[in-house]
LUMDO-429202 format. One record per atom (N, C-alpha, C): x, y, z. Coordinates in steps of 0.02 Angstrom, whole numbers, padded with zeros to 5 digits, always signed. Last residue first. Layout:
<kefis>
XYZ ...
</kefis>
This chain:
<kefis>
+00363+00295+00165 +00441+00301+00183 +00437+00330+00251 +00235+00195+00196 +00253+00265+00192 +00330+00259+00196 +00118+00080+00148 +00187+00089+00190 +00198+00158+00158 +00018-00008+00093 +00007+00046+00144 +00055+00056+00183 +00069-00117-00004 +00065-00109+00048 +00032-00068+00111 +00010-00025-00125 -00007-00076-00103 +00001-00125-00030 +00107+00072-00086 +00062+00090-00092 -00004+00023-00094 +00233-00013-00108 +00224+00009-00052 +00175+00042-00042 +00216-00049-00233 +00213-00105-00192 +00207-00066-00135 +00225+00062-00314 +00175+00031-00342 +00152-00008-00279 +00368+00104-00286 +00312+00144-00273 +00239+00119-00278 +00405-00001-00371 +00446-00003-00289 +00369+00046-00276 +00389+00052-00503 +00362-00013-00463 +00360-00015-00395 +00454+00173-00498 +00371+00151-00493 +00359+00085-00474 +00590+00136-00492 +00559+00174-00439 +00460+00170-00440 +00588-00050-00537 +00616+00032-00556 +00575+00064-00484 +00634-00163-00542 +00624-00149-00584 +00615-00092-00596 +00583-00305-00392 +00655-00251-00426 +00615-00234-00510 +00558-00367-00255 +00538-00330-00301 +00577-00287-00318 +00563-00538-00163 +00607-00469-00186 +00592-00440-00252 +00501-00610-00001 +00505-00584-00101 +00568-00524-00115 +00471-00748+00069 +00518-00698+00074 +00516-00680-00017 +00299-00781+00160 +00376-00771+00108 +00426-00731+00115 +00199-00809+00243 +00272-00807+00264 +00336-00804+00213 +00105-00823+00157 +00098-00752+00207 +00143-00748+00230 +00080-00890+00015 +00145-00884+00057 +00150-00833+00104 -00022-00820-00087 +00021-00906-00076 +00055-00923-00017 -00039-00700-00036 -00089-00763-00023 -00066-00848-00037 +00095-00657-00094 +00084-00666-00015 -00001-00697+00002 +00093-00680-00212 +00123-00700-00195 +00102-00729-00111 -00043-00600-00253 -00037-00670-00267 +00021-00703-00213 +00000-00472-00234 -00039-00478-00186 -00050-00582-00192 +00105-00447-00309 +00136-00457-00240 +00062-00479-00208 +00031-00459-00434 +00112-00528-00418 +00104-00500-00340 -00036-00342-00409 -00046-00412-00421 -00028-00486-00406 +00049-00249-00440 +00015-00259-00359 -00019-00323-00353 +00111-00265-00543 +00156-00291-00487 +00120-00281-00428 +00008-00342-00649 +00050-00267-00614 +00060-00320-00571 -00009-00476-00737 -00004-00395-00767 +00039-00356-00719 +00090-00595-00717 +00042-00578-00701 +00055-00505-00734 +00183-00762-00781 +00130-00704-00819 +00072-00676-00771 +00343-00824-00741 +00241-00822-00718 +00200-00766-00731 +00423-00846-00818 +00443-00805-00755 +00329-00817-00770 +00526-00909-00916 +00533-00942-00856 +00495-00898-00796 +00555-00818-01001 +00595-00817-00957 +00577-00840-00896 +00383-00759-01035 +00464-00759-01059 +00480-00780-00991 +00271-00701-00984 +00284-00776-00980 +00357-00805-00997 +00267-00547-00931 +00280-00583-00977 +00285-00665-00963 +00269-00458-00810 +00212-00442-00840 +00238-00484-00918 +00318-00582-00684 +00333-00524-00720 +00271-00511-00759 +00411-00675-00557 +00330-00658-00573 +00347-00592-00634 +00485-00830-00500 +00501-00765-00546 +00412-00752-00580 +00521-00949-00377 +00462-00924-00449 +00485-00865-00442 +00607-00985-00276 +00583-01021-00330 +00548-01019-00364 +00773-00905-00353 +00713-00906-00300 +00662-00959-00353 +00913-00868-00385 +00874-00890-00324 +00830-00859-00290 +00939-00928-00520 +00945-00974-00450 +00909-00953-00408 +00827-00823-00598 +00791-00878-00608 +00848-00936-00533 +00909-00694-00616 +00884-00714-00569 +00853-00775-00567 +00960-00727-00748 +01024-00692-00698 +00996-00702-00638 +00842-00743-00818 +00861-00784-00819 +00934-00780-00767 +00800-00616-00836 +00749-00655-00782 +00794-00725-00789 +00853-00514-00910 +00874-00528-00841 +00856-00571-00808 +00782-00519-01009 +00848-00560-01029 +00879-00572-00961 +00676-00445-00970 +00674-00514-00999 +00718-00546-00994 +00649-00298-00959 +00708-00334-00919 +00706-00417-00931 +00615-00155-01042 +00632-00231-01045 +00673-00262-01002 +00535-00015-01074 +00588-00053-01047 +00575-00127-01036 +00406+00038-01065 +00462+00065-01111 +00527+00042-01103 +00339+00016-00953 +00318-00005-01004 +00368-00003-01068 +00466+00013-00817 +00422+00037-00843 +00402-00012-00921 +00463-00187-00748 +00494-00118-00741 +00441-00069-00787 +00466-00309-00624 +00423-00265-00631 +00440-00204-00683 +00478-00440-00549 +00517-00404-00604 +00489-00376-00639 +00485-00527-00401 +00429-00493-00443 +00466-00445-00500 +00528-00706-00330 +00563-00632-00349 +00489-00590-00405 +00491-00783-00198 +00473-00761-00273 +00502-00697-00278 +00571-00834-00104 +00496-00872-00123 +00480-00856-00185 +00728-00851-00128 +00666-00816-00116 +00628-00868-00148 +00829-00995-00054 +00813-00935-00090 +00743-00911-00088 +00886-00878+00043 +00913-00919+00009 +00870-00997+00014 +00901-00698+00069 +00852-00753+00058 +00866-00808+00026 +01005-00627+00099 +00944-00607+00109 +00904-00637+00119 +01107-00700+00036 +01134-00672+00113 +01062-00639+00159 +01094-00713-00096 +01084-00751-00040 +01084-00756+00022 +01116-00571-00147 +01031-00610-00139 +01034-00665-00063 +01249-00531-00166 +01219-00494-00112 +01148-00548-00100 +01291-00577-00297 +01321-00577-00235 +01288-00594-00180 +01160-00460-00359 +01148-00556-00372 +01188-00578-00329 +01197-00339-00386 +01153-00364-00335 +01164-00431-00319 +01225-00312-00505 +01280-00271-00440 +01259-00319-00389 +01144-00353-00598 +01218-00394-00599 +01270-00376-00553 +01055-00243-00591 +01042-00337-00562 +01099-00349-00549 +01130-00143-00652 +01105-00133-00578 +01103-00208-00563 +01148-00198-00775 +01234-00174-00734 +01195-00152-00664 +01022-00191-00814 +01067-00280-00828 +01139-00249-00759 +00916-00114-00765 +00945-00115-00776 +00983-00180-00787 +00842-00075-00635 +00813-00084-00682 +00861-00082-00732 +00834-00081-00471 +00880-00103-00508 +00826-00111-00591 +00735-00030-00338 +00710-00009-00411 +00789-00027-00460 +00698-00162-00216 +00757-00127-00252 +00724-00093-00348 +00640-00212-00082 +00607-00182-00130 +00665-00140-00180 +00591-00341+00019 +00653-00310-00006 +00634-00304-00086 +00519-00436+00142 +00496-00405+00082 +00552-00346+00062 +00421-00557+00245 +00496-00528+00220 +00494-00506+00148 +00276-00582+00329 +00312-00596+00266 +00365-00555+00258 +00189-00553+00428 +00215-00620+00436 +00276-00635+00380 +00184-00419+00395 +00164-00459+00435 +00201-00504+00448 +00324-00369+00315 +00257-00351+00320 +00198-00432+00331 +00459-00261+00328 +00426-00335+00358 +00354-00335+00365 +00565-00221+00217 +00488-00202+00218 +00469-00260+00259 +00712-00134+00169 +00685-00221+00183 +00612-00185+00210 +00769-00106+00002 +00749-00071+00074 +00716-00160+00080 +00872-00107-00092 +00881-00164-00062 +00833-00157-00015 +00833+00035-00125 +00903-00002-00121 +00899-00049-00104 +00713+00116-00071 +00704+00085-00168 +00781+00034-00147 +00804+00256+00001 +00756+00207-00027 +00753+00176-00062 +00952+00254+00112 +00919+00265+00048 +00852+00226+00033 +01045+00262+00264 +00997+00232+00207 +00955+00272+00181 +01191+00259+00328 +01141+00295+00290 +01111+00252+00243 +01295+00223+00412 +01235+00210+00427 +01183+00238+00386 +01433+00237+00330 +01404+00161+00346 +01333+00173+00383 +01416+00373+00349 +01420+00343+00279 +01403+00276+00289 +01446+00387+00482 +01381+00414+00453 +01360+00389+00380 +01569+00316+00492 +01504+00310+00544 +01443+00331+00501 +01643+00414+00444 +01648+00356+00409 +01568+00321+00434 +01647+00534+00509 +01602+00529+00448 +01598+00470+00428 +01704+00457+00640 +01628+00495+00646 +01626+00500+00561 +01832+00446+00570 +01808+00397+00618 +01724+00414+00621 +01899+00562+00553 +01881+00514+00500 +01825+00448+00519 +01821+00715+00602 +01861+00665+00630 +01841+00595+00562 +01837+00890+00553 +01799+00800+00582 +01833+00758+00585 +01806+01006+00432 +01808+00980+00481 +01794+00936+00496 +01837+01046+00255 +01800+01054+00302 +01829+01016+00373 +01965+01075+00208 +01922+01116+00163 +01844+01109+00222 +02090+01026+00217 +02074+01069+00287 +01999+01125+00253 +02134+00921+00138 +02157+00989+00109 +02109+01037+00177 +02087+00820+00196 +02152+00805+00200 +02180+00881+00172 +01959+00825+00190 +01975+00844+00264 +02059+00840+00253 +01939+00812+00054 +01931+00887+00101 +01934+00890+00182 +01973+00671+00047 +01992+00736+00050 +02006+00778+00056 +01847+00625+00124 +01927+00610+00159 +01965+00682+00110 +01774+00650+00054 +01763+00673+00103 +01808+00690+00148 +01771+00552-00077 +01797+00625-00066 +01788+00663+00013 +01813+00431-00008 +01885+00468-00031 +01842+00515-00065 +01692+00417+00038 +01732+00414+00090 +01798+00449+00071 +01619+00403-00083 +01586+00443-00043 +01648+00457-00006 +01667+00280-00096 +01678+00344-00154 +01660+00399-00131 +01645+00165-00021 +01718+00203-00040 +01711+00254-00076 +01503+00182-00038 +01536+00199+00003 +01606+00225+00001 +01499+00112-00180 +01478+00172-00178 +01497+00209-00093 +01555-00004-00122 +01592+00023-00200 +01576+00093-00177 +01478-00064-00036 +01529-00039-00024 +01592+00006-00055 +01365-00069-00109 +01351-00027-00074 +01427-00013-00031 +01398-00199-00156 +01409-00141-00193 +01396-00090-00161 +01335-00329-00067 +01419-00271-00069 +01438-00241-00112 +01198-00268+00047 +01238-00268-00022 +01302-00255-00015 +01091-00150+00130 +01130-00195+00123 +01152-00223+00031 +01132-00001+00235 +01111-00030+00168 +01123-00102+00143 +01253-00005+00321 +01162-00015+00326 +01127-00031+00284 +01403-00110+00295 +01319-00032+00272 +01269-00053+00301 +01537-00120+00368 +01497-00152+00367 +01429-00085+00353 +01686-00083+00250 +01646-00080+00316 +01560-00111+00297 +01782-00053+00142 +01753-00120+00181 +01730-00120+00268 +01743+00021+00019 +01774+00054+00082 +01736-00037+00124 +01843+00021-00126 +01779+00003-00110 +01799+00019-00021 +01935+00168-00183 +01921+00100-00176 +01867+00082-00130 +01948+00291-00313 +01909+00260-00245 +01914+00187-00242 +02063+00387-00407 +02030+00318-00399 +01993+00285-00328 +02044+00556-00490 +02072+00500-00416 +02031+00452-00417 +02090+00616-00611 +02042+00582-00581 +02072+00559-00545 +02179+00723-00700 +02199+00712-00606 +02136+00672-00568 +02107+00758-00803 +02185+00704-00796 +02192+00712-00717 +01969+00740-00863 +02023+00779-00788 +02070+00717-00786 +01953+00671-00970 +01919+00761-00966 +01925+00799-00894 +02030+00579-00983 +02034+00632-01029 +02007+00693-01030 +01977+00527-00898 +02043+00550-00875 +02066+00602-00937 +01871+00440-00957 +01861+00509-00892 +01940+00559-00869 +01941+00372-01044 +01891+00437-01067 +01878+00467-01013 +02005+00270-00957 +02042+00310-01021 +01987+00374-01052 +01914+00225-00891 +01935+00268-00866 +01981+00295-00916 +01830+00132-01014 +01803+00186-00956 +01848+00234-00917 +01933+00042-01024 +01898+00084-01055 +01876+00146-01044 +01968-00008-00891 +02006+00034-00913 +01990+00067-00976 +01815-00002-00799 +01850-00031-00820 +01910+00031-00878 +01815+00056-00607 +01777+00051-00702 +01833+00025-00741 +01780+00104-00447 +01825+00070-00512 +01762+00066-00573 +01723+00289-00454 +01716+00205-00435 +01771+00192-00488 +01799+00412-00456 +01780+00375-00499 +01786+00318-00429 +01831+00605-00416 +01847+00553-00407 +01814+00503-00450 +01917+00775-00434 +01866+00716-00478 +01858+00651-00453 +01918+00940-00398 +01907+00857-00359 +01884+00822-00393 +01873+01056-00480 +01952+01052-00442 +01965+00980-00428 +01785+01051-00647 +01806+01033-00552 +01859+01044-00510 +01764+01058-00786 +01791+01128-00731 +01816+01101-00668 +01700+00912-00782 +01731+00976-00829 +01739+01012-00782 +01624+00811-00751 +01700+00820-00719 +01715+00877-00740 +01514+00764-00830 +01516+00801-00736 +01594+00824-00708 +01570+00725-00943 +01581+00796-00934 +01548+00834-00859 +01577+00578-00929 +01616+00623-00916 +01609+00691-00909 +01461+00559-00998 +01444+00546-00901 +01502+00600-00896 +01484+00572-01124 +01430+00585-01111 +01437+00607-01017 +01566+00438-01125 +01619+00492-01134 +01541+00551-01122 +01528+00318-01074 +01587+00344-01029 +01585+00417-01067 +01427+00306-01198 +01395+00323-01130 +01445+00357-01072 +01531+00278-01285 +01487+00345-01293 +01468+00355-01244 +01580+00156-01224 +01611+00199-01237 +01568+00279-01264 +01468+00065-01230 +01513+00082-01158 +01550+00147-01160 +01345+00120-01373 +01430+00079-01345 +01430+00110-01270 +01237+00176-01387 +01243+00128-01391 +01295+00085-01359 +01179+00346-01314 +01239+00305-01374 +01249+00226-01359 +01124+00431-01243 +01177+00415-01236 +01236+00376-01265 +00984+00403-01287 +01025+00474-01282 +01060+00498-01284 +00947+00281-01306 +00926+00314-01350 +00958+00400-01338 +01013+00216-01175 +01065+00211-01249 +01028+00260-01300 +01000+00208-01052 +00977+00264-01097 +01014+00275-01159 +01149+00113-01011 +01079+00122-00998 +01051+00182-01038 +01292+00019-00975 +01231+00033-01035 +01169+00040-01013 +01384+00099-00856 +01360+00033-00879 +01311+00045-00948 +01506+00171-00715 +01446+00166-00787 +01460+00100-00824 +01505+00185-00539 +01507+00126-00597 +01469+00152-00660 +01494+00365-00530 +01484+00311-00501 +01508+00237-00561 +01604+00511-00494 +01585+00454-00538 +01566+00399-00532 +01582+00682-00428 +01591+00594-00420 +01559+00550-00467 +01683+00814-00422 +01625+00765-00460 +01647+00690-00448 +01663+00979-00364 +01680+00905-00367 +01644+00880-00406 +01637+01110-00401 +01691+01130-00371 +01720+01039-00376 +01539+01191-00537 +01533+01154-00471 +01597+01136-00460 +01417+01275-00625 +01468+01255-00610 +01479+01222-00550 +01266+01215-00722 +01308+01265-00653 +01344+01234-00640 +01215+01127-00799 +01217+01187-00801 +01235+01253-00780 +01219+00999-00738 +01295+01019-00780 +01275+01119-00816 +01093+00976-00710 +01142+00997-00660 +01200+01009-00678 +01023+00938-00830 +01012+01012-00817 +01067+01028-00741 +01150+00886-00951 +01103+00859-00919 +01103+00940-00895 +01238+00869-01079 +01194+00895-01085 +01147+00905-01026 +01338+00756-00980 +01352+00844-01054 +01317+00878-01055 +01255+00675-00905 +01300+00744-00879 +01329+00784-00924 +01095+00594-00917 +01193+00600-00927 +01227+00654-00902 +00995+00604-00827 +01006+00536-00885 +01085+00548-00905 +01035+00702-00689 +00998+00634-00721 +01004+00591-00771 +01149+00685-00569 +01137+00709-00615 +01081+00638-00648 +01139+00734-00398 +01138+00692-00434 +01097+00705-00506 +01214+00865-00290 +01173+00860-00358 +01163+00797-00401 +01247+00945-00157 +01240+00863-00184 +01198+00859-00234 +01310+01085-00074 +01261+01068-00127 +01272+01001-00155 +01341+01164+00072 +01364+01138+00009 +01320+01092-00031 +01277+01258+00152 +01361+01265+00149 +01391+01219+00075 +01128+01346+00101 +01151+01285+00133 +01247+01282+00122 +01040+01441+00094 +01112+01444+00117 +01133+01407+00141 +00906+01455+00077 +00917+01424+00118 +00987+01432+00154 +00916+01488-00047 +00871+01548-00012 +00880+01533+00062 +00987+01397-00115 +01002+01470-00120 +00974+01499-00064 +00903+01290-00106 +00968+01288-00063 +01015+01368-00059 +00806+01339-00204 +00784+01336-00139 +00845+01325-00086 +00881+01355-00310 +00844+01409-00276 +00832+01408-00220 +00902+01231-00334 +00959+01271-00341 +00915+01331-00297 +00765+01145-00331 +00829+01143-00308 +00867+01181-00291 +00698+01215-00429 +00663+01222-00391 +00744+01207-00340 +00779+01192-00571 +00821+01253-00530 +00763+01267-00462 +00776+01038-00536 +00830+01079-00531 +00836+01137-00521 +00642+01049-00589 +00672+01006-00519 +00720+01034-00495 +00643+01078-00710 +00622+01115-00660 +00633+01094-00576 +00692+00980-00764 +00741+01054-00754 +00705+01098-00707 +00615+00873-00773 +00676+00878-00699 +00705+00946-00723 +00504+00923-00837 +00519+00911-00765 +00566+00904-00727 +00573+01046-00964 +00551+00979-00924 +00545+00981-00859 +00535+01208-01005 +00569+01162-00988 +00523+01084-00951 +00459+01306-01098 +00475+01233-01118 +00492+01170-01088 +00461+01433-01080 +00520+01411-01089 +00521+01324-01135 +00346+01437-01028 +00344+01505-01066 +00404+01458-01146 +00369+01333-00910 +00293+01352-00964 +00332+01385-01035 +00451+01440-00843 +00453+01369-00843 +00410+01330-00895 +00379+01555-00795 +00439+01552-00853 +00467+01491-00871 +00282+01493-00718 +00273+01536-00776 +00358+01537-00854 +00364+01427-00608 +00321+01393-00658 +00295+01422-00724 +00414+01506-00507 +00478+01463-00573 +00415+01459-00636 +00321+01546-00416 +00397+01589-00453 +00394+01566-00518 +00260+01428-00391 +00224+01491-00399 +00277+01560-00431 +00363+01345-00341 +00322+01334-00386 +00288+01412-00437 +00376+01407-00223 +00416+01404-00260 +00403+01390-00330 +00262+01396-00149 +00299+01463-00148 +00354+01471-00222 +00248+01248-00132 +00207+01295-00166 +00233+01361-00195 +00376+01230-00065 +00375+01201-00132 +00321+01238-00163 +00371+01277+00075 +00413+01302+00019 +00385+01300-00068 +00216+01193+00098 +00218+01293+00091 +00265+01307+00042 +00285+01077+00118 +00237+01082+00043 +00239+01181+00024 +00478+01065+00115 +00403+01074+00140 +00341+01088+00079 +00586+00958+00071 +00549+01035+00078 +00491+01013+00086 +00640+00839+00208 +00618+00854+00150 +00583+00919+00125 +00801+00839+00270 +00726+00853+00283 +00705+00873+00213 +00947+00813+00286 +00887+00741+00248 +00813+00766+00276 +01006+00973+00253 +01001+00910+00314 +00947+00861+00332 +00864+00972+00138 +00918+01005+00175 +00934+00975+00240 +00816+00914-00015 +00819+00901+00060 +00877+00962+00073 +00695+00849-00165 +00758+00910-00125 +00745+00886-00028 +00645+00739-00157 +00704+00736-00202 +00743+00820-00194 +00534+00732-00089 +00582+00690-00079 +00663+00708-00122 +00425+00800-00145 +00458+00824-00090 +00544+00764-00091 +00378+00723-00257 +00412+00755-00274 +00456+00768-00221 +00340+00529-00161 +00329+00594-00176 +00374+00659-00170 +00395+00415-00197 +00321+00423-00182 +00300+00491-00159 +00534+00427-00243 +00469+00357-00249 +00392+00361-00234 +00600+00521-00382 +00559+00516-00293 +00539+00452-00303 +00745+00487-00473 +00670+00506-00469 +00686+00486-00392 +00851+00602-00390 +00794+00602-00435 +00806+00514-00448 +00909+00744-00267 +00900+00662-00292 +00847+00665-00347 +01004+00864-00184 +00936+00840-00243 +00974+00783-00275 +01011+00925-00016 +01045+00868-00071 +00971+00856-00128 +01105+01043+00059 +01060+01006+00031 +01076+00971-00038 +01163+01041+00240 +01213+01014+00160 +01119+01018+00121 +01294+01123+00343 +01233+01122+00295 +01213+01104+00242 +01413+01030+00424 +01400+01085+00377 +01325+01088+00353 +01483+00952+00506 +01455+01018+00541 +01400+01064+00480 +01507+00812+00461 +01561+00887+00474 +01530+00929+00493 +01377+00772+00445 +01421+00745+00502 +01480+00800+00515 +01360+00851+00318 +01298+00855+00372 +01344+00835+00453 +01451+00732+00275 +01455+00823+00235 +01436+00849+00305 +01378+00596+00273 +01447+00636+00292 +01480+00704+00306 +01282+00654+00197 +01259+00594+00267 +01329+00616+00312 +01313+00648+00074 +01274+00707+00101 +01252+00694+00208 +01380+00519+00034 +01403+00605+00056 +01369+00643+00088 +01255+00459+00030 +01302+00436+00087 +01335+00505+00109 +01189+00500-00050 +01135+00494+00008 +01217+00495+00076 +01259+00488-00162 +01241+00547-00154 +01197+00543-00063 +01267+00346-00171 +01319+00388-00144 +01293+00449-00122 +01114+00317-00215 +01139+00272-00146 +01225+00321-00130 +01112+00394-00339 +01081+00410-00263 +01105+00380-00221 +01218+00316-00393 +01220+00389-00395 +01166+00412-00316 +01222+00180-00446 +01242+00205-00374 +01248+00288-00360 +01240+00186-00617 +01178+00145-00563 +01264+00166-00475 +01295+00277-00690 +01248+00240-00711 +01204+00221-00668 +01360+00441-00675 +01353+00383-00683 +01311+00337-00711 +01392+00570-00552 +01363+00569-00606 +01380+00498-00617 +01361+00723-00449 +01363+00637-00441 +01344+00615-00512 +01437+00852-00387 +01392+00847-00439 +01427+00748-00418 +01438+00977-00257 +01475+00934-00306 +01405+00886-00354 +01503+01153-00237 +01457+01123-00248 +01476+01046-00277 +01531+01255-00082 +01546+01190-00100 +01481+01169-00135 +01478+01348-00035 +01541+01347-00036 +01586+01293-00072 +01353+01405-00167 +01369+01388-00103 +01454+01392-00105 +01308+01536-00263 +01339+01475-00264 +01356+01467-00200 +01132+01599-00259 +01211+01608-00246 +01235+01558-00265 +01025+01638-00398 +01038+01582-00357 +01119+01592-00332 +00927+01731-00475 +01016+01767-00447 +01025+01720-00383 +00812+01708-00556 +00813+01676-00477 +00888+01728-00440 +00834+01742-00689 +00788+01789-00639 +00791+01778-00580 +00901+01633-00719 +00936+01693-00748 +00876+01723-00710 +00855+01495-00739 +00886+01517-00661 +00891+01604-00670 +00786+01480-00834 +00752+01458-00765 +00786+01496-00709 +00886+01491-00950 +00806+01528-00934 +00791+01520-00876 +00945+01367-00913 +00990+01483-00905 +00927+01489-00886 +00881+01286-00939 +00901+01274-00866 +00908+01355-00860 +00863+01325-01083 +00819+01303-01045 +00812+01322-00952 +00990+01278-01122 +00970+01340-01132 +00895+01358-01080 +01078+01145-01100 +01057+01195-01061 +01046+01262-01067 +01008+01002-01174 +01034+01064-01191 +01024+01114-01121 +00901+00873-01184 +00984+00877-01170 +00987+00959-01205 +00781+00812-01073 +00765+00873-01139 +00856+00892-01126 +00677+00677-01039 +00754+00692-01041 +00761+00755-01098 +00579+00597-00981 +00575+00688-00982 +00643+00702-01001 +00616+00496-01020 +00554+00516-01062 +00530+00569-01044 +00713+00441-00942 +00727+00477-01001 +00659+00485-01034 +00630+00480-00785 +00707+00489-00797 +00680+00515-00869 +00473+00516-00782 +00522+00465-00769 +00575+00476-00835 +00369+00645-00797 +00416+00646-00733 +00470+00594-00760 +00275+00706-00904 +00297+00649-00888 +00364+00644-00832 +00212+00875-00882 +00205+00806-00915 +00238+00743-00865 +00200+00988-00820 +00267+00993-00859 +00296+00897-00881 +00083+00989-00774 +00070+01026-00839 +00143+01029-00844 +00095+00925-00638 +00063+00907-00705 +00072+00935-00770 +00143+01014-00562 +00177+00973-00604 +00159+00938-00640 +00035+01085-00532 +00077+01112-00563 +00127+01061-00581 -00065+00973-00475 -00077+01021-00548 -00012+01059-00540 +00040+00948-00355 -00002+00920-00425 +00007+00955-00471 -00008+01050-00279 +00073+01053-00330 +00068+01005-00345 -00155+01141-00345 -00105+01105-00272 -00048+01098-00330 -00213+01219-00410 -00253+01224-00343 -00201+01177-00288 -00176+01331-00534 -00158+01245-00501 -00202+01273-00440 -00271+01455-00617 -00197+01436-00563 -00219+01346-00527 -00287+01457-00785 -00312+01451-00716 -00256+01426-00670 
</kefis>
């Protein structure tokens, strides 16, 4: 029976979050695209890493758009809904496209096997195809050897900070995970890298000896945080670039502008809700918290309550103690760690702010959570 909305059609390709739709091989992705005859734009680049992949990918594409050009950009995960994660100049597809599109892919999509984010992807690739957008922003999902945006070739690749995360895919050591991320670089003409440690860059250089090194760009973000300056500089030396090889147009001054004003969701977002101060970051991760912690006091010194929320299949326990200076209660779905035993995080936030209608909180632990609070809120991106 046919879906009646795009729900039901993404329903029936299961579980949406990052590695528990993670399917590594691109036979799958061929199947999907091999009937679409998706063009290649003029420019495609690929974002690959651990933790700052969307927050860059948002910036380039913020920059790209500032040169004159047509840019669409796929992000993953959404926070509150699929639309979100394709855009063409930061508009989100439409429900008509996405039905339309749906209604193509989904049979052979089924037939095939594929996951949700492959279908993400070639809904993506198709739709910037049909669109003709000038250049393409692909943030890759759980790794880049196997992942479904390493399935098409592409012209750049940006490397964000890697750190230990999806070790059940990616391998246990710093070093399996660096050498996994690496292959966003394969074929490229343009490689660039956040700093990383010299571990780390002894394996990306092995799979483009001409990686170029970004430095942090010290301007003041919209976004707030000073890692958001890491992922800025990276954005900025490739952009710089292609303006230095005459590949696109602009003035350094205006893209830089657009890169320091772009915001992302789930990042640090600030939420003023009523009387109360509220900063919602999906950091789920030890190498996401440990980007952040700098950055807390400049927000709230200290919070009323931090809420540490993440999926069921993940653990952030060991973190509650990296946050325990500052603030003066830590809320989680565990008593561990010093942190106040409530079940959901609509819970902790609705406790919090009957304690304190004037608090200041900060909710970190992943894109559902973040999605959890702003639906509890009644806030819309």
């Amino acid at each position: 029976m046919k879906p009646n909305n795009i729900d039901e059609w993404l329903d029936q390709l299961g579980q949406p979050s990052a590695d528990r739709d993670y399917k590594p091989g691109h036979e799958r992705m061929l199947s999907l695209l091999a009937p679409l005859n998706c063009q290649r734009p003029k420019l495609r680049i690929r974002i690959a890493g651990t933790n700052g992949k969307g927050s860059t990918a948002f910036m380039l594409a913020a920059a790209l758009q500032a040169a004159g050009l047509k840019v669409g950009l796929y992000t993953s995960p959404h926070v509150l809904s699929f639309h979100e994660r394709i855009r063409i100049n930061g508009e989100p597809i439409s429900d008509e496209c996405l039905w339309n599109l749906l209604e193509l892919i989904m049979p052979t999509a089924l037939t095939a096997g594929a996951s949700y984010f492959e279908v993400a992807t070639a809904l993506a690739l198709y739709h910037f195809s049909q669109n003709s957008v000038d250049v393409e922003v692909l943030e890759a999902g759980v790794g880049a050897r196997l992942d479904a945006t390493t399935a098409v070739e592409a012209d750049m690749a940006l490397i964000t900070p890697i750190g230990l995360d999806h070790e059940a895919w990616l391998g246990s050591t710093i070093a399996e995970v660096a050498e996994e991320k690496s292959y966003a670089l394969k074929g490229c003409r343009w490689a660039f890298s956040a700093a990383q440690t010299a571990e780390i860059l002894s394996i990306l250089s092995k799979q483009h000896p001409n990686l170029q090194l970004a430095e942090p760009l010290n301007i003041p973000c919209l976004m707030p945080g000073g890692h958001q300056k890491t992922n800025a500089g990276l954005a900025y030396t490739a952009i710089n670039s292609l303006l230095n090889e005459h590949i696109i147009e602009g003035h350094q001054a205006t893209l830089q502008q657009a890169i320091a004003l772009t915001v992302a969701p789930a990042r640090l977002q600030y939420i003023p809700y009523q009387q109360a101060h509220i900063w919602l970051d999906a950091a789920h991760n030890r190498h996401a918290i440990e980007a952040l912690l700098d950055s807390l006091p400049a927000l709230a010194n200290p919070f009323d309550a931090i809420l540490v929320y993440t999926r069921e299949d993940r653990s952030l326990l060991n973190e509650l103690k990296l946050l325990q200076p500052f603030s003066r209660q830590l809320f989680s779905n565990s008593d561990e760690g010093g942190a106040i035993n409530i079940p959901t995080v609509e819970e902790a936030l609705k406790h919090a702010l009957a304690s304190n209608p004037n608090a200041r909180i900060l909710l970190l632990g992943s894109f559902t959570s973040v999605a959890a609070a702003l639906r509890q809120l009644n806030i819309s991106l």
